[in-house]
PDB file with one MODEL, atoms N, CA, C and O in Angstrom:
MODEL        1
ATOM      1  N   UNK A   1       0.846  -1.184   0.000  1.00  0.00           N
ATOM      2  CA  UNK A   1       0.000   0.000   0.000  1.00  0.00           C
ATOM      3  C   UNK A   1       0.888   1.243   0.000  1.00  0.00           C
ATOM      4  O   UNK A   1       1.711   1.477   0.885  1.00  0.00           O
ATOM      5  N   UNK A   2       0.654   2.040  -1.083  1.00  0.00           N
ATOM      6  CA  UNK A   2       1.686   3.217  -0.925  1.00  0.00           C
ATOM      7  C   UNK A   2       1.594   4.328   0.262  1.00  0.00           C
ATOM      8  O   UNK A   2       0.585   4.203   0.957  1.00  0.00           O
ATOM      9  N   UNK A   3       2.302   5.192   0.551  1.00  0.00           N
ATOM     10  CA  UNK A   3       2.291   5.765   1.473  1.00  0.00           C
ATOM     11  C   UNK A   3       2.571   7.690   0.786  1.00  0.00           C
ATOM     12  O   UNK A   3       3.331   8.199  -0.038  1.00  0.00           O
ATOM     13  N   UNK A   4       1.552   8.164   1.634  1.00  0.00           N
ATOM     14  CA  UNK A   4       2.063   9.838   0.889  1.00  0.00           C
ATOM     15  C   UNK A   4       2.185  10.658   1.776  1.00  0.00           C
ATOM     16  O   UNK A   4       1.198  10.738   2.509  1.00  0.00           O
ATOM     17  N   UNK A   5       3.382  11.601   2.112  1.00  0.00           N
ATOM     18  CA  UNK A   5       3.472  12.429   3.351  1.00  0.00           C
ATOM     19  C   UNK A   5       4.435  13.870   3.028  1.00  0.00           C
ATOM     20  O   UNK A   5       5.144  13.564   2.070  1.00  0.00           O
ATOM     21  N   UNK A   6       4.636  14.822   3.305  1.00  0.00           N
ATOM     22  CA  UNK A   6       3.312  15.179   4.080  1.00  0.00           C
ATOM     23  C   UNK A   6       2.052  15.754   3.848  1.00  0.00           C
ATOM     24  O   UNK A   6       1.938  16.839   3.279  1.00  0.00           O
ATOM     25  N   UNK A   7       1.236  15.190   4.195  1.00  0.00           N
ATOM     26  CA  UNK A   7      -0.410  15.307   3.200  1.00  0.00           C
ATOM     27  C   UNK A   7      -1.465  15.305   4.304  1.00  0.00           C
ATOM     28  O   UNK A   7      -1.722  14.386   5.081  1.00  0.00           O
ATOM     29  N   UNK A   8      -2.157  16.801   4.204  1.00  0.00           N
ATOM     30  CA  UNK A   8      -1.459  17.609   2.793  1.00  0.00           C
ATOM     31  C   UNK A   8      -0.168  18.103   2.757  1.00  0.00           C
ATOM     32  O   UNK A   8       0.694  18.292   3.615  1.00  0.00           O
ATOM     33  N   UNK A   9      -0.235  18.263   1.592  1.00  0.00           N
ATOM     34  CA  UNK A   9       1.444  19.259   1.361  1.00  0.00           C
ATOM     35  C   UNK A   9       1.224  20.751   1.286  1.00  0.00           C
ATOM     36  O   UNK A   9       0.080  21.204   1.316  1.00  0.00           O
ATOM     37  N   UNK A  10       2.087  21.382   1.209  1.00  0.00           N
ATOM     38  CA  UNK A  10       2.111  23.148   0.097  1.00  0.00           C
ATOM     39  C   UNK A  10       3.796  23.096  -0.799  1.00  0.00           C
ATOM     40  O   UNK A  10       4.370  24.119  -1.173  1.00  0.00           O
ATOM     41  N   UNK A  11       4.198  22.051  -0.945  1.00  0.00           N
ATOM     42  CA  UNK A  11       5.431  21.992  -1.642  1.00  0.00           C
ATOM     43  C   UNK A  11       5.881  20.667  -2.303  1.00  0.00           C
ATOM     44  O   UNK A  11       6.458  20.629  -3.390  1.00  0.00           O
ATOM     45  N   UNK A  12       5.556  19.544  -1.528  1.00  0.00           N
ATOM     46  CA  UNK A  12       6.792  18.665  -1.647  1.00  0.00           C
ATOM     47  C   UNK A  12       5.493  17.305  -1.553  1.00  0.00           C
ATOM     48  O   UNK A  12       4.528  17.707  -0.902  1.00  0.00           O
ATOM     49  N   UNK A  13       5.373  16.312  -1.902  1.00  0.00           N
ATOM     50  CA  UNK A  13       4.705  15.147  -1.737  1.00  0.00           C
ATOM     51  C   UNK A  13       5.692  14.202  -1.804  1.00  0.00           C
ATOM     52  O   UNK A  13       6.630  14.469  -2.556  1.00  0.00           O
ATOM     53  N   UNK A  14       5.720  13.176  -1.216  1.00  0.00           N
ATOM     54  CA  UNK A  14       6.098  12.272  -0.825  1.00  0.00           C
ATOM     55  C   UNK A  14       5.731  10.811  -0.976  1.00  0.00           C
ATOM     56  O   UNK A  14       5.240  10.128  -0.077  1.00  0.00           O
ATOM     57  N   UNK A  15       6.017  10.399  -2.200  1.00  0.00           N
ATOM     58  CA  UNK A  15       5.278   9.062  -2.201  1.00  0.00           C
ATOM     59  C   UNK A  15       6.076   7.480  -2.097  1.00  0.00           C
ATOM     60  O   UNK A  15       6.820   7.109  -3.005  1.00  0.00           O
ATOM     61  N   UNK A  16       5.859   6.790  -1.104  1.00  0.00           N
ATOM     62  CA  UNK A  16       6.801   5.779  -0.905  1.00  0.00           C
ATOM     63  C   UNK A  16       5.954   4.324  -1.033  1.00  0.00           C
ATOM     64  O   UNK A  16       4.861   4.024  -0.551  1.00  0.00           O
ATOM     65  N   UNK A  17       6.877   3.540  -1.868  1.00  0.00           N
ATOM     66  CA  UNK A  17       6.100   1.950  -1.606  1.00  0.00           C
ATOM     67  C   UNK A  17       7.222   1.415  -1.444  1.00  0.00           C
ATOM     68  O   UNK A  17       8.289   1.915  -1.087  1.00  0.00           O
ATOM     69  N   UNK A  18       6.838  -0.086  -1.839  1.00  0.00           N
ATOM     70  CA  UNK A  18       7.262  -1.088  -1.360  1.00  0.00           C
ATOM     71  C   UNK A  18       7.437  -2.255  -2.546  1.00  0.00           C
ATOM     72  O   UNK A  18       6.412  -2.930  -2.650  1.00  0.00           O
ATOM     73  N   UNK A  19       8.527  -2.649  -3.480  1.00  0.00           N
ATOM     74  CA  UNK A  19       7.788  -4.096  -4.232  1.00  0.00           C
ATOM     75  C   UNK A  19       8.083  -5.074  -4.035  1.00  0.00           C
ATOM     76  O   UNK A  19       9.017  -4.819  -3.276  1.00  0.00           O
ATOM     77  N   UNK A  20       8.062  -6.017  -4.090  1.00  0.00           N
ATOM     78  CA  UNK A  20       7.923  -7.115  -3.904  1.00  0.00           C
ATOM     79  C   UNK A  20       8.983  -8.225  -4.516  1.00  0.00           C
ATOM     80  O   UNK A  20       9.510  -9.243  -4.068  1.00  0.00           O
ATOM     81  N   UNK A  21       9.023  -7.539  -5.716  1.00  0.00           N
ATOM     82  CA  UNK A  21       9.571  -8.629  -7.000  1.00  0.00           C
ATOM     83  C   UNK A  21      10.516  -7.118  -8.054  1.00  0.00           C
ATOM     84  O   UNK A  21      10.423  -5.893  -7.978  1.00  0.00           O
ATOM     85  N   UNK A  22      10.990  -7.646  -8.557  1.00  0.00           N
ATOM     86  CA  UNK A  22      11.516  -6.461  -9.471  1.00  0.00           C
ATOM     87  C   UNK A  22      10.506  -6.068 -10.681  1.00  0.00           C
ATOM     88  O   UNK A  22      10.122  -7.154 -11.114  1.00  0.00           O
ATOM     89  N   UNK A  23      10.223  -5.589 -11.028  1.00  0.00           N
ATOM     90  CA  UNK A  23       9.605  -5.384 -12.038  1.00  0.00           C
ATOM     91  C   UNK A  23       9.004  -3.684 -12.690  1.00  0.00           C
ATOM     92  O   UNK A  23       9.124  -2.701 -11.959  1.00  0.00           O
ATOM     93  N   UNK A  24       8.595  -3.598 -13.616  1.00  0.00           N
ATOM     94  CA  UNK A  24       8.486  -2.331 -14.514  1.00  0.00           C
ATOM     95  C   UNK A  24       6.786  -1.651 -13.782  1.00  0.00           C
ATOM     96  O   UNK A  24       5.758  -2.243 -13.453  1.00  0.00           O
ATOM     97  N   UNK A  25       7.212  -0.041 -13.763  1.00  0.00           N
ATOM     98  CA  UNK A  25       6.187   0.198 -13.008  1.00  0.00           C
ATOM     99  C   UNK A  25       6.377   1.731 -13.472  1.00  0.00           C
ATOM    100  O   UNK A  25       7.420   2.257 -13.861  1.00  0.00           O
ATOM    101  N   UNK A  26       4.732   2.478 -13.292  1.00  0.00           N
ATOM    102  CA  UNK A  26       4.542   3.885 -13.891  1.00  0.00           C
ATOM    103  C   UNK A  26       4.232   4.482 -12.520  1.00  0.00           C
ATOM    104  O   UNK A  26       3.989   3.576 -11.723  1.00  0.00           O
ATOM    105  N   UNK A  27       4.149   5.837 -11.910  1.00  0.00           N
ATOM    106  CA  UNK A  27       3.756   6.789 -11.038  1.00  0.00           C
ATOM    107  C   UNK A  27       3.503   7.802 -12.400  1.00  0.00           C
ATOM    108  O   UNK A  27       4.237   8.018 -13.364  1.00  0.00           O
ATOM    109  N   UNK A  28       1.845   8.444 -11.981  1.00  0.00           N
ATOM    110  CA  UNK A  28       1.384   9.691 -12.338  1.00  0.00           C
ATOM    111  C   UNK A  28       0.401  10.045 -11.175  1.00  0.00           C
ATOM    112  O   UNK A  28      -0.275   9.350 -10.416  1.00  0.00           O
ATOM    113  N   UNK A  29       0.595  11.522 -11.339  1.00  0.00           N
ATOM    114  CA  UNK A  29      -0.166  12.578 -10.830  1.00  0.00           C
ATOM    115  C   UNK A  29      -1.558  12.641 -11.639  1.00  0.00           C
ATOM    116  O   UNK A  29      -1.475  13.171 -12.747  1.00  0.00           O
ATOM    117  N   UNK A  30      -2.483  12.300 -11.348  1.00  0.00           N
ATOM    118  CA  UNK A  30      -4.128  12.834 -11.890  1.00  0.00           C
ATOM    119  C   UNK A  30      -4.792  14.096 -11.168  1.00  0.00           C
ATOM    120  O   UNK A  30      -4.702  14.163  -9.942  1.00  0.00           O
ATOM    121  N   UNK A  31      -5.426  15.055 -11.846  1.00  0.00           N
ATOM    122  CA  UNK A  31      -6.188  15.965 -11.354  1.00  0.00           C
ATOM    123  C   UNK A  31      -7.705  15.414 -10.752  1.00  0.00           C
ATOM    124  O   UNK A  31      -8.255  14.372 -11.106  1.00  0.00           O
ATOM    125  N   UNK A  32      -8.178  16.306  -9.840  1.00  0.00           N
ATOM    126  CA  UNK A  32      -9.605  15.679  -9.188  1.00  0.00           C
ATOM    127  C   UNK A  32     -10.562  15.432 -10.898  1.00  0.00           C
ATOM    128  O   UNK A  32     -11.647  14.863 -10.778  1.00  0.00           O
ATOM    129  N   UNK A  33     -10.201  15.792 -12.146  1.00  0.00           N
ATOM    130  CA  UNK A  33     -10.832  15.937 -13.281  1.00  0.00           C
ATOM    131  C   UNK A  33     -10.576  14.476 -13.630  1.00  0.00           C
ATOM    132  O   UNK A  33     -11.421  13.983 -14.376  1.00  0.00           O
ATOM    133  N   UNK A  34      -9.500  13.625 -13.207  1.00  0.00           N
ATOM    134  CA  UNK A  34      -8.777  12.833 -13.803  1.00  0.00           C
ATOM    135  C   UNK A  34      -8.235  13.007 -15.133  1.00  0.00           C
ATOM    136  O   UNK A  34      -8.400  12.341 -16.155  1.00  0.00           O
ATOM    137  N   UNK A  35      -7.428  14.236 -14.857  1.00  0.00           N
ATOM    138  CA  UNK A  35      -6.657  14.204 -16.236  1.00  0.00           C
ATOM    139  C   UNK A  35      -5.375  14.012 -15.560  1.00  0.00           C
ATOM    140  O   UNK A  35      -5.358  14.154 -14.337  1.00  0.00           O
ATOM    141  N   UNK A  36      -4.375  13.730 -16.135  1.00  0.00           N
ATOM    142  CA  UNK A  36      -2.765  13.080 -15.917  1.00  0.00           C
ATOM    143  C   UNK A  36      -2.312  14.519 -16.004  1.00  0.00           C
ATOM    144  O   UNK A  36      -2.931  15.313 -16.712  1.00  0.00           O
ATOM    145  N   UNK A  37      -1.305  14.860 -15.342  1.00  0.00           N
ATOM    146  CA  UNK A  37      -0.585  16.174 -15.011  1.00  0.00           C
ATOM    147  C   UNK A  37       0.678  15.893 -14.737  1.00  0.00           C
ATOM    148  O   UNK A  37       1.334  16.924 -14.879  1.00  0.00           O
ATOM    149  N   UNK A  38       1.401  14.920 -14.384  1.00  0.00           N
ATOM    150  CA  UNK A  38       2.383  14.718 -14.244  1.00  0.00           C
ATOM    151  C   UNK A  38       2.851  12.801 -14.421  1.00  0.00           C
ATOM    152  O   UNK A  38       2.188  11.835 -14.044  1.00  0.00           O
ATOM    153  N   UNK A  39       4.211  12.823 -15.126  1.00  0.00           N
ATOM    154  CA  UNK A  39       4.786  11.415 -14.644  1.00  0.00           C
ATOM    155  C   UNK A  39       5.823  11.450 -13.715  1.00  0.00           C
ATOM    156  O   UNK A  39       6.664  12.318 -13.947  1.00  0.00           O
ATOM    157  N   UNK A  40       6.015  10.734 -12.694  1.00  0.00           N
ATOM    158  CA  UNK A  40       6.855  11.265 -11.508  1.00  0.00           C
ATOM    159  C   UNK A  40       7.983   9.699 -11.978  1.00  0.00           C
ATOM    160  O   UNK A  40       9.207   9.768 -11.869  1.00  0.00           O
ATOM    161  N   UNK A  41       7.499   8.833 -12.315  1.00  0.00           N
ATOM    162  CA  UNK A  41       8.697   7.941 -12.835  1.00  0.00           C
ATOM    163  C   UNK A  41       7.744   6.469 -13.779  1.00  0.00           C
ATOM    164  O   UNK A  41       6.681   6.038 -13.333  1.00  0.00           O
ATOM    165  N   UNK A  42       8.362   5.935 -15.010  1.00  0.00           N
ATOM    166  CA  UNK A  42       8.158   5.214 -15.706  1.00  0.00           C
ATOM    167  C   UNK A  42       9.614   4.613 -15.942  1.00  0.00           C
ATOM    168  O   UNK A  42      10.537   5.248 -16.453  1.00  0.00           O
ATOM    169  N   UNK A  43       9.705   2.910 -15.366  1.00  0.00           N
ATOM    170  CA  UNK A  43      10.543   2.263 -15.882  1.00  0.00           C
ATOM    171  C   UNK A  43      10.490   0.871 -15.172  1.00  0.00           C
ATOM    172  O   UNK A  43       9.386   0.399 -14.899  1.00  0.00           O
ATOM    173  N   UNK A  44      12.179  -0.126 -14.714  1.00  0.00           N
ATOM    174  CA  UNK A  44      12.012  -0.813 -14.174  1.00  0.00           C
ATOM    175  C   UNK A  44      12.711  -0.585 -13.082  1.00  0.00           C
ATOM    176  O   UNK A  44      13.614   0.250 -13.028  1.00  0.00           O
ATOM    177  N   UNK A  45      12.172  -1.661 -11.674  1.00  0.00           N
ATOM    178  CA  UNK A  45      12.695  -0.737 -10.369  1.00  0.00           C
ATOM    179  C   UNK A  45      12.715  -2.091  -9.964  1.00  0.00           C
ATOM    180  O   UNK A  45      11.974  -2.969 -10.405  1.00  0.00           O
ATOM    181  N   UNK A  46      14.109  -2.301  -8.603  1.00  0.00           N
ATOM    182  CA  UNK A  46      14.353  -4.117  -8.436  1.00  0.00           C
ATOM    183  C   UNK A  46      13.447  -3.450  -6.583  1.00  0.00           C
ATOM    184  O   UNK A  46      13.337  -2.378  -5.987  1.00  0.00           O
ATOM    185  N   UNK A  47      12.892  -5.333  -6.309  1.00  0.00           N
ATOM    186  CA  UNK A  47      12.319  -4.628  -5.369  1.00  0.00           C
ATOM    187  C   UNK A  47      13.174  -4.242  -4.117  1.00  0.00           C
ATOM    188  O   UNK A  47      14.367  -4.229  -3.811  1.00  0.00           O
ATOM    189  N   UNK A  48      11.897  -3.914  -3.512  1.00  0.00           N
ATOM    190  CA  UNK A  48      12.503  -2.917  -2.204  1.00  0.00           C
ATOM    191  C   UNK A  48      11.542  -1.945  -1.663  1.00  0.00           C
ATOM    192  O   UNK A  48      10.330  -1.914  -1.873  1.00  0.00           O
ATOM    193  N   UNK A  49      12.284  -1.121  -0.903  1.00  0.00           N
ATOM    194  CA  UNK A  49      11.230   0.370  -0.596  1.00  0.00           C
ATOM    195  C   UNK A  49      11.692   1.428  -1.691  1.00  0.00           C
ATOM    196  O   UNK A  49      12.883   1.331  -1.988  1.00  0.00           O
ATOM    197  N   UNK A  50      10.979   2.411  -2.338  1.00  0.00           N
ATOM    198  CA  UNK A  50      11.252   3.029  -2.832  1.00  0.00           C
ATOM    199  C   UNK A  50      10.659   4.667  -2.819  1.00  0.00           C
ATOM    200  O   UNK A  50       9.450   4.497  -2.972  1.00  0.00           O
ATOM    201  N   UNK A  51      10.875   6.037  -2.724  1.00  0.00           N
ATOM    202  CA  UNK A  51      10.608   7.030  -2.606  1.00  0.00           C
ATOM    203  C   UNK A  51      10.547   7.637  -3.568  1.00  0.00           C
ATOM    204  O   UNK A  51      11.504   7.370  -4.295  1.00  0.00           O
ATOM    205  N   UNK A  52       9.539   8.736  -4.198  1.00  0.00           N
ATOM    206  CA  UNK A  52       9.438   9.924  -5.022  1.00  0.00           C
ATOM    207  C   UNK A  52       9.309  10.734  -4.716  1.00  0.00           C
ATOM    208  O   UNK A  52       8.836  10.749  -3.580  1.00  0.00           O
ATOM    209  N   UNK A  53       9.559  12.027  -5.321  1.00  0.00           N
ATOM    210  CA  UNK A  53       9.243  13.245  -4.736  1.00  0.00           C
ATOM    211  C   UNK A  53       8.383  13.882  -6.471  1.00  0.00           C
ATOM    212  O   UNK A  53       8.816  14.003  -7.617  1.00  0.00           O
ATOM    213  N   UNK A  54       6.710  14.204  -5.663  1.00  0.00           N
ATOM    214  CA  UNK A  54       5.930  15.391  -6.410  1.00  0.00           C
ATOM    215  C   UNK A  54       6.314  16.864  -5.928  1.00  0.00           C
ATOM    216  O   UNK A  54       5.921  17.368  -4.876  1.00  0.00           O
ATOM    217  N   UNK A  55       7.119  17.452  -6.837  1.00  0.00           N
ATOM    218  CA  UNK A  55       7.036  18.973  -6.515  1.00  0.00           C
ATOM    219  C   UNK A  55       5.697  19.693  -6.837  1.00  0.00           C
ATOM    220  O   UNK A  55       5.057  19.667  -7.889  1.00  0.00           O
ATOM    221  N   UNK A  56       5.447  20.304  -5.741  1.00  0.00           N
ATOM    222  CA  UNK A  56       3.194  20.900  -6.382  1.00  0.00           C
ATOM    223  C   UNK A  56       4.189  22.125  -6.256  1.00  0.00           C
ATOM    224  O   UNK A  56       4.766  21.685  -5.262  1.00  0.00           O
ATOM    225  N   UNK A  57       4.665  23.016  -6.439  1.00  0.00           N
ATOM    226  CA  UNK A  57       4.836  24.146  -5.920  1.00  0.00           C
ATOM    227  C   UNK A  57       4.073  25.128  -7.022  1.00  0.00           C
ATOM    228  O   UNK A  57       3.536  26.230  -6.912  1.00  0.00           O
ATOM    229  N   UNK A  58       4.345  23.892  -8.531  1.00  0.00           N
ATOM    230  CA  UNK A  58       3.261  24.507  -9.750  1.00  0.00           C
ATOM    231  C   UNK A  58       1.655  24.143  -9.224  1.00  0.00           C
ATOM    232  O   UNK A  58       0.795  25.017  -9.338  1.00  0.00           O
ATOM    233  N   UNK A  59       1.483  23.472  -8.934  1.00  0.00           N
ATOM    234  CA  UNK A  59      -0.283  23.060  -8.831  1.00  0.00           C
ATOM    235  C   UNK A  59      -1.027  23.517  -8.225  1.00  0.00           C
ATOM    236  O   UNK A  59      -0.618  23.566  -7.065  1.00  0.00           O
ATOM    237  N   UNK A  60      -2.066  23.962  -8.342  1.00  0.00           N
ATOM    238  CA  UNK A  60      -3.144  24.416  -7.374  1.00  0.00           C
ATOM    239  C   UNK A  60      -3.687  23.974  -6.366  1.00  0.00           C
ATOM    240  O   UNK A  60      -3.848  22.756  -6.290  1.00  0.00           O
ATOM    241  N   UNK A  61      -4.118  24.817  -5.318  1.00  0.00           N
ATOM    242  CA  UNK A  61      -4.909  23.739  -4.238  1.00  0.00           C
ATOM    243  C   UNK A  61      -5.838  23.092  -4.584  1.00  0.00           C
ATOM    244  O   UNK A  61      -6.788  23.525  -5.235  1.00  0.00           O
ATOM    245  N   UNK A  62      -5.689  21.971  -4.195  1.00  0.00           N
ATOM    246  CA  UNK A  62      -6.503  20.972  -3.993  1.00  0.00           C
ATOM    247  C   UNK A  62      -6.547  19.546  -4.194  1.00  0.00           C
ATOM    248  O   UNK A  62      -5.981  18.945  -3.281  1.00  0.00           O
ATOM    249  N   UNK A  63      -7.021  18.832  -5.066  1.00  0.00           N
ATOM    250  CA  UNK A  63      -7.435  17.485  -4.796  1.00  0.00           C
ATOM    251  C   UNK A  63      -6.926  16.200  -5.859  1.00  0.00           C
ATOM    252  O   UNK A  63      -7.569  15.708  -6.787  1.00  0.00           O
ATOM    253  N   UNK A  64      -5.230  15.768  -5.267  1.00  0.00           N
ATOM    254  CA  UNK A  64      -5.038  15.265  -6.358  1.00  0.00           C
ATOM    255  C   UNK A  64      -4.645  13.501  -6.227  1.00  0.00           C
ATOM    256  O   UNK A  64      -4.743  13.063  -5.080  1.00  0.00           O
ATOM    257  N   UNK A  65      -4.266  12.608  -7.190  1.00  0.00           N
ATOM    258  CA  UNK A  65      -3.968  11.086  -7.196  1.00  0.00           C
ATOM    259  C   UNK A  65      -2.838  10.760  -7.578  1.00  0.00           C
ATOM    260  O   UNK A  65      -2.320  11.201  -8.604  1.00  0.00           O
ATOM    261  N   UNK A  66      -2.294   9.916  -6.774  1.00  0.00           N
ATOM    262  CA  UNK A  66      -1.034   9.606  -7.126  1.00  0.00           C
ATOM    263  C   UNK A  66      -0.962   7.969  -7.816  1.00  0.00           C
ATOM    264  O   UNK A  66      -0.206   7.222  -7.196  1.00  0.00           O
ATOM    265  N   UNK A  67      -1.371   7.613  -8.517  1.00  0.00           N
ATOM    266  CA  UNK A  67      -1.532   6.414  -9.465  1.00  0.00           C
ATOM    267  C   UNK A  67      -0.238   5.861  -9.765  1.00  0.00           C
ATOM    268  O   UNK A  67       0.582   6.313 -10.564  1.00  0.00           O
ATOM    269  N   UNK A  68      -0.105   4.492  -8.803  1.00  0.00           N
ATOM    270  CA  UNK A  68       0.873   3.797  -9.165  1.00  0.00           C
ATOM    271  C   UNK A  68       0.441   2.333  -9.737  1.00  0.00           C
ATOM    272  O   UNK A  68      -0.130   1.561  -8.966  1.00  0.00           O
ATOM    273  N   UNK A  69       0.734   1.907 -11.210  1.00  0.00           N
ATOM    274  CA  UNK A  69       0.502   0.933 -11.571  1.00  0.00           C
ATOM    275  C   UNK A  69       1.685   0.098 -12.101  1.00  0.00           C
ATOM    276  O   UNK A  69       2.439   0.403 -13.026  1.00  0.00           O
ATOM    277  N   UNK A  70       1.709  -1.235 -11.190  1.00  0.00           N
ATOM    278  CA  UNK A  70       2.616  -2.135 -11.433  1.00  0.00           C
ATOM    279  C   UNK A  70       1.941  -3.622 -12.181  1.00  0.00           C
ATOM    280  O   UNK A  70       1.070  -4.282 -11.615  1.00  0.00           O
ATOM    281  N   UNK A  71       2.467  -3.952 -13.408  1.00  0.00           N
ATOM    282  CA  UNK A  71       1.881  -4.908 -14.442  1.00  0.00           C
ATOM    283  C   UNK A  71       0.627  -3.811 -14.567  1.00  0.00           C
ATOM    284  O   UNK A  71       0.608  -2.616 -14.861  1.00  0.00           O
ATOM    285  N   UNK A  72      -0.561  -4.911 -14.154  1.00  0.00           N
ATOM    286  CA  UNK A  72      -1.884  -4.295 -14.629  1.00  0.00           C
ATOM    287  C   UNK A  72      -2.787  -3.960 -13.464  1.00  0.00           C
ATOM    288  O   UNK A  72      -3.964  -3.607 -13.523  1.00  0.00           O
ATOM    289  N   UNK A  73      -1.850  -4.175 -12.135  1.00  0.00           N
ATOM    290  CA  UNK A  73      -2.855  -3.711 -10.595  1.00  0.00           C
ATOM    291  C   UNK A  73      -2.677  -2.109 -10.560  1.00  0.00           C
ATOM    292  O   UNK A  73      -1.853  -1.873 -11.443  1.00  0.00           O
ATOM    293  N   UNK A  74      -2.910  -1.384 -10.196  1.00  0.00           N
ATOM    294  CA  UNK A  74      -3.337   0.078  -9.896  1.00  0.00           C
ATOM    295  C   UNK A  74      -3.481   0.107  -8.574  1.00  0.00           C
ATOM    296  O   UNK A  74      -4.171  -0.641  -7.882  1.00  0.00           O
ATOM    297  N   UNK A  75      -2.558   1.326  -8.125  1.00  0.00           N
ATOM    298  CA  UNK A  75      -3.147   1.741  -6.469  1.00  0.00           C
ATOM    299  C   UNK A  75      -3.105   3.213  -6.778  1.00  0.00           C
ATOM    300  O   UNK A  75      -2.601   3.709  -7.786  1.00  0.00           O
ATOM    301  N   UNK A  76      -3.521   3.664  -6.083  1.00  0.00           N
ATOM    302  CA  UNK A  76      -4.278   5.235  -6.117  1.00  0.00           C
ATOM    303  C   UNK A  76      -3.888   5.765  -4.873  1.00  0.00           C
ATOM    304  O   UNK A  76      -3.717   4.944  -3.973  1.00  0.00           O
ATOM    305  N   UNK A  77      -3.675   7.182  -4.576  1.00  0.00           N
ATOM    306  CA  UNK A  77      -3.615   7.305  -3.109  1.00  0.00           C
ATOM    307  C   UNK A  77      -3.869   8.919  -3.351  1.00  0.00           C
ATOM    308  O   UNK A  77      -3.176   9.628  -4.081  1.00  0.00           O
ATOM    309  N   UNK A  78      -5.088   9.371  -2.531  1.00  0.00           N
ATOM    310  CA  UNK A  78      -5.091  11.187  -2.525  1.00  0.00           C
ATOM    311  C   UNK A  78      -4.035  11.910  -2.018  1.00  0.00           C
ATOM    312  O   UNK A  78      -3.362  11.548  -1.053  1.00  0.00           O
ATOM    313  N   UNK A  79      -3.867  12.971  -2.674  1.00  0.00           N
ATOM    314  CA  UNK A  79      -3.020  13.767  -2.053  1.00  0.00           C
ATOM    315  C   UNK A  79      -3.433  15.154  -2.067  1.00  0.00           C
ATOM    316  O   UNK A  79      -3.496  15.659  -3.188  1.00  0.00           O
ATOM    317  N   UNK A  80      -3.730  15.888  -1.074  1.00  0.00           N
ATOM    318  CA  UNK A  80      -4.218  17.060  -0.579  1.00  0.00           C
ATOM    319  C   UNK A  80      -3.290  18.633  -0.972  1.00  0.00           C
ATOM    320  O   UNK A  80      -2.268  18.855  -0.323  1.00  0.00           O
ATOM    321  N   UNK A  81      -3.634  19.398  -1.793  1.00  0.00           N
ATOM    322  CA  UNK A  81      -2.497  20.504  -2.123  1.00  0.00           C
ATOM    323  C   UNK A  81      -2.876  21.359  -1.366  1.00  0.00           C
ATOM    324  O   UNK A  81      -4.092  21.545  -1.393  1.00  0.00           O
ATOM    325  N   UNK A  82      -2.173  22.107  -0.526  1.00  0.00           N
ATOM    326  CA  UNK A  82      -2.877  22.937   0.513  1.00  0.00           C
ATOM    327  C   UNK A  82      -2.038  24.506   0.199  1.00  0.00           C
ATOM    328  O   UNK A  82      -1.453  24.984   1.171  1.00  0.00           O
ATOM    329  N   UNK A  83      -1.994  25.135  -0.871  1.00  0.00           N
ATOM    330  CA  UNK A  83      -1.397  26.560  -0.364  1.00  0.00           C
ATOM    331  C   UNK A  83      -1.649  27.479   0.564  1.00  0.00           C
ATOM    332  O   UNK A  83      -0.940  28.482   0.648  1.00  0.00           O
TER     333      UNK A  83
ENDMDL
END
């Protein structure tokens, strides 16, 4: 289950998991519209814990998803923009 801190933010998001197995995996940012606004990383990653950093310092307040999909599972996690 991914983890996002500190959330809300006004700068910096924080998104950390965990895998399991090595394998190829996408992180994007979605708007509350669900439109894609950002890719924060697309490739392959061996497992482990692993950390990203969303800079919002561009984004507006409010209400956004951090969509991590590994193979074809999807996890989602809100993240709160607070200026």
């Amino acid at each position: 289950e991914p983890l996002v801190y500190p959330n809300p933010t006004n700068s910096t998001a924080n998104i950390r998991f965990e895998l399991l197995i090595p394998t190829s995996i996408s992180i994007q940012i979605y708007d509350i519209n669900s439109r894609m606004i950002a890719t924060i990383y697309e490739g392959f990653l061996e497992s482990g814990y692993h950390n990203y950093e969303w800079n919002t310092t561009k984004a507006s307040s409010g209400t956004y998803f951090a969509r991590i999909t590994v193979n074809s599972t999807i996890s989602s996690i809100q993240i709160i923009v607070n200026k």
